[in-house]
C-alpha positions as CSV (number, residue, x, y, z in Angstrom):
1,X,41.6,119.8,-94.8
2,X,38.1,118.5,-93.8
3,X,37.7,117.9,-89.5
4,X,38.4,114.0,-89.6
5,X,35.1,111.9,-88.7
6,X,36.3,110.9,-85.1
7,X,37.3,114.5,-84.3
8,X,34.6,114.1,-81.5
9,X,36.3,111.6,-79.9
10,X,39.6,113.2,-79.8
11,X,38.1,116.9,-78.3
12,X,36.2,114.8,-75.8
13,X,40.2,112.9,-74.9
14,X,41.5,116.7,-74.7
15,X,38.7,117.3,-72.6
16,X,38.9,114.4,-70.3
17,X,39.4,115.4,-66.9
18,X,42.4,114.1,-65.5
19,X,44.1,113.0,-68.8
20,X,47.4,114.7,-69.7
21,X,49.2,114.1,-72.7
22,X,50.8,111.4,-71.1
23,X,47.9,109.3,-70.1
24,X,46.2,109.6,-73.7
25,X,49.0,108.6,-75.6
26,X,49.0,105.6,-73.2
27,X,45.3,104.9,-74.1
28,X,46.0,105.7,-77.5
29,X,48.5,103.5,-78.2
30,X,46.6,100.4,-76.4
31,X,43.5,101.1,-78.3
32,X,44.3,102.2,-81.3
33,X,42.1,104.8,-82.0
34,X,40.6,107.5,-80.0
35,X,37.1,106.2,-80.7
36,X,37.9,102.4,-79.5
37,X,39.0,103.9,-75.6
38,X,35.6,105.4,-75.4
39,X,34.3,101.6,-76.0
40,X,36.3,100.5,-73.4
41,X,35.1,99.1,-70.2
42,X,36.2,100.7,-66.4
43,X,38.5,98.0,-65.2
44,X,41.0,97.9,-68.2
45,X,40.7,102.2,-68.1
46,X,41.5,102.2,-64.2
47,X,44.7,99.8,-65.1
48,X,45.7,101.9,-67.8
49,X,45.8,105.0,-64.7
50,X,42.7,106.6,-65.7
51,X,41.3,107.9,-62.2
52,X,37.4,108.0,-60.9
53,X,36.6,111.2,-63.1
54,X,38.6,110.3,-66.2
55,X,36.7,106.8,-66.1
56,X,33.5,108.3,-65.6
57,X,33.9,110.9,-68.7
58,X,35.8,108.0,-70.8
59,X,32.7,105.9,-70.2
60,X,29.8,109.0,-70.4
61,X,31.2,111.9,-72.0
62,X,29.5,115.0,-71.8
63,X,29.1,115.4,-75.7
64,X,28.1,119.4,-74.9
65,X,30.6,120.7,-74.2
66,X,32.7,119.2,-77.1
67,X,30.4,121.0,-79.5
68,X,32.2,124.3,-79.2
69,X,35.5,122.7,-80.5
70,X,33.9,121.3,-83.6
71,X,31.9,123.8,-84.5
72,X,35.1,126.4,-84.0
73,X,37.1,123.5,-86.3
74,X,34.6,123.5,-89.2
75,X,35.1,127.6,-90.1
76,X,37.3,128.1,-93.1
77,X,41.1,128.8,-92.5
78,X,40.5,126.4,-89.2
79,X,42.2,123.3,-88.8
80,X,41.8,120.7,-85.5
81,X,44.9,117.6,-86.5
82,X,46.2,115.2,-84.4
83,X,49.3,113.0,-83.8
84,X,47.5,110.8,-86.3
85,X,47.5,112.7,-89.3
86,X,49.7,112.7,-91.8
87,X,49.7,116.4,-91.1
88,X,51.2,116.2,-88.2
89,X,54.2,117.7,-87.6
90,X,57.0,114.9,-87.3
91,X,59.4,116.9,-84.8
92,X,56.9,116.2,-82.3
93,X,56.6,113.1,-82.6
94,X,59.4,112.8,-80.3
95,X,59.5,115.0,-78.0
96,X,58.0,113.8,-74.7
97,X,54.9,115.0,-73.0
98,X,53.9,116.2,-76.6
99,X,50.2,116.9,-77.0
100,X,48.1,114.6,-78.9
101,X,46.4,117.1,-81.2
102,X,46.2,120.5,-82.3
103,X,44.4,123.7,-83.2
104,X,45.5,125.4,-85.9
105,X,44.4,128.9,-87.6
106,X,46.6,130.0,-90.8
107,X,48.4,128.4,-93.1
108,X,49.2,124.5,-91.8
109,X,51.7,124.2,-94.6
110,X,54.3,126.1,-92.3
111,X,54.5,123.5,-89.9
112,X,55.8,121.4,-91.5
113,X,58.8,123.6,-92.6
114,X,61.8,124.3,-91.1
115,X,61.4,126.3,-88.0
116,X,64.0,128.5,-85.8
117,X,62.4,129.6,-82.6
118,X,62.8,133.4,-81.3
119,X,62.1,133.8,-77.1
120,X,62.9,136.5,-75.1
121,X,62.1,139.1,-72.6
122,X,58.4,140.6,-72.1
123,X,60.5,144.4,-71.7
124,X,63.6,144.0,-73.8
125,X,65.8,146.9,-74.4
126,X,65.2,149.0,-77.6
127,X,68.3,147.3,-79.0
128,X,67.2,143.6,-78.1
129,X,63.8,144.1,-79.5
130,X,65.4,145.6,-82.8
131,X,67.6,142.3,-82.6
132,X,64.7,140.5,-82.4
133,X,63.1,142.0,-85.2
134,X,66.1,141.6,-87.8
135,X,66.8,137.9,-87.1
136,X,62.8,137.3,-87.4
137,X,63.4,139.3,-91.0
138,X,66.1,137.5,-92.5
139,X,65.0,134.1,-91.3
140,X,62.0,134.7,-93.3
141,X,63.5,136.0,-95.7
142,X,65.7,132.9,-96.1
143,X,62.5,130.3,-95.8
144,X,63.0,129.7,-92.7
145,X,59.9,129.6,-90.3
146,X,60.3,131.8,-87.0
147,X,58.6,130.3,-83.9
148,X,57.6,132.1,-80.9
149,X,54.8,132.4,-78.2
150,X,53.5,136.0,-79.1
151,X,54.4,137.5,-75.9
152,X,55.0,141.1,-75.9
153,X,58.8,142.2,-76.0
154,X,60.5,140.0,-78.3
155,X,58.3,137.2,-79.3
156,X,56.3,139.7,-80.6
157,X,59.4,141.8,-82.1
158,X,60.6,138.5,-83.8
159,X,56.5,137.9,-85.0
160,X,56.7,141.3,-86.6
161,X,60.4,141.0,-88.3
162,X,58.9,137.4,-90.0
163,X,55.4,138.9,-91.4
164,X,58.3,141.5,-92.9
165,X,60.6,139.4,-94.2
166,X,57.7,136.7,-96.0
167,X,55.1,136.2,-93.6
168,X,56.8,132.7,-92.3
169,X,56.0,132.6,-88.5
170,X,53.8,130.3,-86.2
171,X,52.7,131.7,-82.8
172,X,52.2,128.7,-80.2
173,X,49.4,130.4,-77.9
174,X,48.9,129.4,-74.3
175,X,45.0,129.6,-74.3
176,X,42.6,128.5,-76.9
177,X,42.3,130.0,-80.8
178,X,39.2,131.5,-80.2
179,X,40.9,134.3,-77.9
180,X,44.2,136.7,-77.9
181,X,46.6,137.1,-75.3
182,X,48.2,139.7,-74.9
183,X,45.2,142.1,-75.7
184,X,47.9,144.4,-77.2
185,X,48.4,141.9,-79.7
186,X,45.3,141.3,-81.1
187,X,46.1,143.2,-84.7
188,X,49.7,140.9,-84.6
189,X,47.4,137.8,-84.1
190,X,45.3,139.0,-86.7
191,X,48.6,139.1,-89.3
192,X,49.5,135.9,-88.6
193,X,46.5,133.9,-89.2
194,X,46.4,136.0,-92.4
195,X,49.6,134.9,-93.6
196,X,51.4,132.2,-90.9
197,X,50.0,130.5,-88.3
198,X,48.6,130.2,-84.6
199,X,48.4,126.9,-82.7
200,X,47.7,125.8,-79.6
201,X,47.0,122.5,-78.0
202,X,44.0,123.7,-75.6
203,X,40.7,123.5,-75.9
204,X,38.4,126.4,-77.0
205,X,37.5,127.9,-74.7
206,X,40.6,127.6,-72.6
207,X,41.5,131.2,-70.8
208,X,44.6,132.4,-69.4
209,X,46.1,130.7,-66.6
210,X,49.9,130.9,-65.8
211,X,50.5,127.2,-65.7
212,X,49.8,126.8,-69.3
213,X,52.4,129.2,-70.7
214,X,55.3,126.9,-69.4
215,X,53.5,123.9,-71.2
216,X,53.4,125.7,-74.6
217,X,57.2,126.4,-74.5
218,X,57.6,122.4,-75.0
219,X,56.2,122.7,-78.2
220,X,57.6,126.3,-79.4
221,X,61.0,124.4,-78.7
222,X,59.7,121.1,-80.5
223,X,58.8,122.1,-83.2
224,X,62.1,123.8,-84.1
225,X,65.4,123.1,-85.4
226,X,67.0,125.0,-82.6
227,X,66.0,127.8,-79.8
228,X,67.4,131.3,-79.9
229,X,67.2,133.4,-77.0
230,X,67.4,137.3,-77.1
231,X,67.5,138.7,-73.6
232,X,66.6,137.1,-71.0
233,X,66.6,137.6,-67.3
234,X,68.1,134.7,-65.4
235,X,64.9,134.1,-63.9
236,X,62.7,133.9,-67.0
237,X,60.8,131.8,-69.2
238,X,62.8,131.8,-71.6
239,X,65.3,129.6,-70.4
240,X,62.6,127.2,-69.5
241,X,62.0,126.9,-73.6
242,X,65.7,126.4,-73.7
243,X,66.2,124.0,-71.4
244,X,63.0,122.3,-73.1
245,X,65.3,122.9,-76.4
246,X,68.3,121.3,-74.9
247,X,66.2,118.3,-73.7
248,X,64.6,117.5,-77.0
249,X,68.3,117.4,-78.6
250,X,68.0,121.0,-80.3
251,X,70.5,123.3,-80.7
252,X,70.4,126.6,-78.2
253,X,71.5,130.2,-79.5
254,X,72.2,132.8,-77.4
255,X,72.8,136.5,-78.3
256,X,75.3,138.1,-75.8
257,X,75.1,141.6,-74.8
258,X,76.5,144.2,-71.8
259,X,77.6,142.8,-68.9
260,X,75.5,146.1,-67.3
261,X,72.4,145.0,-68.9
262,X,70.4,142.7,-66.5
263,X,68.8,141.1,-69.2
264,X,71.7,139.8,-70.8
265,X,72.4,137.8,-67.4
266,X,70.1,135.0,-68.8
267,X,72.0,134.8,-72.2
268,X,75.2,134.9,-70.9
269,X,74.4,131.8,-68.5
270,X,73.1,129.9,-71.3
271,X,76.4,130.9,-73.4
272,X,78.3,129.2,-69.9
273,X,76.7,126.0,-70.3
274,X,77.0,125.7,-74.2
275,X,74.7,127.6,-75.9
276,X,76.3,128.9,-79.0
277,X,76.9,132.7,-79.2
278,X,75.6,134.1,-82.4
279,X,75.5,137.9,-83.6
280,X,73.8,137.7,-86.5
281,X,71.4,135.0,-88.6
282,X,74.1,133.9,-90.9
283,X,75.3,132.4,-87.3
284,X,72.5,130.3,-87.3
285,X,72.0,129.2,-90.8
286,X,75.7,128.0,-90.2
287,X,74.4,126.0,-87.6
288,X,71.3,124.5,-88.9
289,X,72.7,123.9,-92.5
290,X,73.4,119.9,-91.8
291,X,69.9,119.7,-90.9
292,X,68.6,121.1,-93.9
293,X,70.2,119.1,-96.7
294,X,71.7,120.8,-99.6
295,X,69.2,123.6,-99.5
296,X,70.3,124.7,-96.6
297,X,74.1,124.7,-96.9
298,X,73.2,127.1,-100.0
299,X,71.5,129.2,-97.4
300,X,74.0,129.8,-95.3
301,X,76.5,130.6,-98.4
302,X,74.2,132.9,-99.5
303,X,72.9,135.0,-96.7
304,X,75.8,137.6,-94.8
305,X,73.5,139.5,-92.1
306,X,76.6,141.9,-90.4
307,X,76.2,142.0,-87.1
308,X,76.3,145.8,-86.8
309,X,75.7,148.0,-89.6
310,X,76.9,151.6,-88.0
311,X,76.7,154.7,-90.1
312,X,80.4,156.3,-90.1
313,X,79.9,159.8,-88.5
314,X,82.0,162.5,-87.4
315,X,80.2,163.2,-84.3
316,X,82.2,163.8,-81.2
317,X,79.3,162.0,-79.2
318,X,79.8,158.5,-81.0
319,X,83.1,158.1,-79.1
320,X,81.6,158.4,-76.0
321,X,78.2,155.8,-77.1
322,X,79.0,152.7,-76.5
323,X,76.1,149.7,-76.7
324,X,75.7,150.0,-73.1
325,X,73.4,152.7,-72.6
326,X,74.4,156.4,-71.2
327,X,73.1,159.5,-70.4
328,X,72.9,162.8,-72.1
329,X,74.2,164.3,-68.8
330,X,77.1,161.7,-69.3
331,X,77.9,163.1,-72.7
332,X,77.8,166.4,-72.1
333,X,80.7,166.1,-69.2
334,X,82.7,163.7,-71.8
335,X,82.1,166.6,-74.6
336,X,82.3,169.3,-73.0
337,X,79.5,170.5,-74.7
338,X,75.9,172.2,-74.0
339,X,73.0,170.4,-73.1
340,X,71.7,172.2,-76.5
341,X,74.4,171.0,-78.5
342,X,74.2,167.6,-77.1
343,X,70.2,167.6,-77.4
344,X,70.6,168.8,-81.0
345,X,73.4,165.9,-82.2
346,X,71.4,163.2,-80.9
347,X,68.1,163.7,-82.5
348,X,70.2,163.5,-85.7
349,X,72.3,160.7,-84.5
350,X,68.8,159.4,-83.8
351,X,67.2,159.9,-87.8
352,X,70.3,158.2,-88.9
353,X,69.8,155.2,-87.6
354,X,73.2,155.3,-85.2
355,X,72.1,155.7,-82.1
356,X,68.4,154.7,-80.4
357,X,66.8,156.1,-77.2
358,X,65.9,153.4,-74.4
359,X,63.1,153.5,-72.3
360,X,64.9,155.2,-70.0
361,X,65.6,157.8,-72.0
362,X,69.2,157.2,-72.1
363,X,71.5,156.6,-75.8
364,X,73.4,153.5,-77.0
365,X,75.1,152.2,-80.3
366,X,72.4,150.6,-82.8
């Protein structure tokens, strides 16, 4: 798509100081068009809400520093659409304190397909991030679009599992296009604008700062069908998509896990107040199914993801490996067995796929 002929006027609204979403959609909507608040005079801006500053830059923008935007939205594969275009993505039209446009870097064709959102913890456990990674693969697999912030842990995990399964995933930033964060996942960002999509609704330009990586989770949550959460901390920001989820009239999923694990407190909590528990993705697909038509309830007849898919082994350790994690020293007191022997077994246990080695070095069920 070509950048629209009053995209200047919509980067210079973005770039109004003191103008939220809020405020613009307020001007928007009493002027019609982006291009017609510019032309209007201080006292009916200052009665609208628009502030000193906002007035003064609605009235004399400074058309330099807009330049950057536009000249970022004219490269190939770039894409600058607002809540004006027929591109834009209809979930968001109702979801309040939406943003009023977009930058997009991909293919914009995802957005505007069904989407399951994947958050979680920034350090998950082996076995979360694996999680993570399998429901991002099948949910691709299955056309459905996984949607996540590209945080390390298990946005990124779920990132990963979708450019496996089909490529199918959109990474809501929290900073403009024209830079990564994390700096580890600058190859991941890389993938996805090859074959999914990035967005964000800041400027170019726009660097890291904390504030902004709440105010993404609104749309990583609006733009879905539903919000599943793979460990999570209580405290964590996580549940802020989730609650952002629940507000927007989206379904919430929650994957339980130990009781021991810490970062299974947040799931567990959400489970409490009514998330639904799911182990696997034909969980979901159950779920969304009535909101995706007769395609979807083939979907979910089709697809049969097992929740655990253990190799049978007659290892004495496997009785003693549970999906809480546990020592070697632990096993070797259960076993009665030598630290070699022990050492030996779970290397194998390891190549088989049964077992998998945390970061603290300890062993639990795959």
């Amino acid at each position: 798509m070509g950048l629209r002929s009053d995209a200047k006027y919509w980067v210079a609204l973005l770039r109004a100081p003191g103008v939220g979403p809020g405020l613009a959609r307020k001007l928007l909507d009493h002027f019609g068009s982006a291009e017609a608040i510019f032309a209007g005079d201080r006292q009916r801006l200052q009665a609208l809400g628009c502030k000193g500053e906002a007035v003064d830059w609605l009235r004399e923008p400074q058309w330099a520093l807009c330049q950057p935007d536009l000249d970022w939205a004219e490269q190939d594969g770039h894409h600058f659409i607002t809540c004006h275009d027929l591109e834009w993505p209809e979930r968001l039209h109702n979801v309040s304190g939406a943003p009023i446009a977009l930058y997009a870097l991909g293919d914009l064709d995802l957005i505007k397909l069904p989407q399951l959102a994947i958050v979680g913890s920034r350090n998950p456990t082996a076995a979360g991030k694996n999680a993570a990674l399998d429901f991002g693969k099948h949910l691709s697999q299955q056309g459905i679009v996984v949607t996540s912030g590209m945080a390390l842990g298990i946005d990124a995990a779920a990132h990963e599992g979708a450019l496996q399964g089909g490529g199918l995933t959109i990474a809501v930033c929290g900073t403009g296009l024209d830079r990564v964060y994390p700096k580890r996942n600058h190859a991941l960002a890389k993938q996805i604008a090859a074959t999914g999509l990035l967005l964000s609704e800041f400027t170019i330009g726009t660097p890291v700062l904390a504030h902004n990586f709440p105010k993404r989770n609104r749309i990583i949550s609006g733009l879905s069908l539903g919000t599943l959460v793979v460990e999570a901390a209580v405290r964590s920001g996580s549940l802020i998509t989730a609650r952002y989820a629940s507000e927007q009239g989206r379904e919430v999923f929650a994957m339980p896990g130990s009781i021991h694990n810490p970062l299974a407190r947040g799931c567990h909590k959400l489970i409490r107040d009514g998330a639904k528990l799911v182990e696997n993705a034909e969980h979901i697909l159950e779920e969304l199914a009535p909101h995706l038509g007769d395609a979807g309830r083939q979907l979910a007849a089709q697809v049969s993801v097992p929740a655990e898919e253990l190799v049978m082994h007659d290892s004495p350790l496997m009785k003693h490996i549970e999906y809480a994690p546990v020592s070697a020293d632990y096993l070797i007191e259960q076993t009665g067995l030598t630290a070699a022997e022990v050492s030996s077994m779970l290397v194998m246990l390891e190549l088989e796929g049964a077992v998998i080695k945390t970061a603290t070095g300890e062993y639990q069920r795959k």
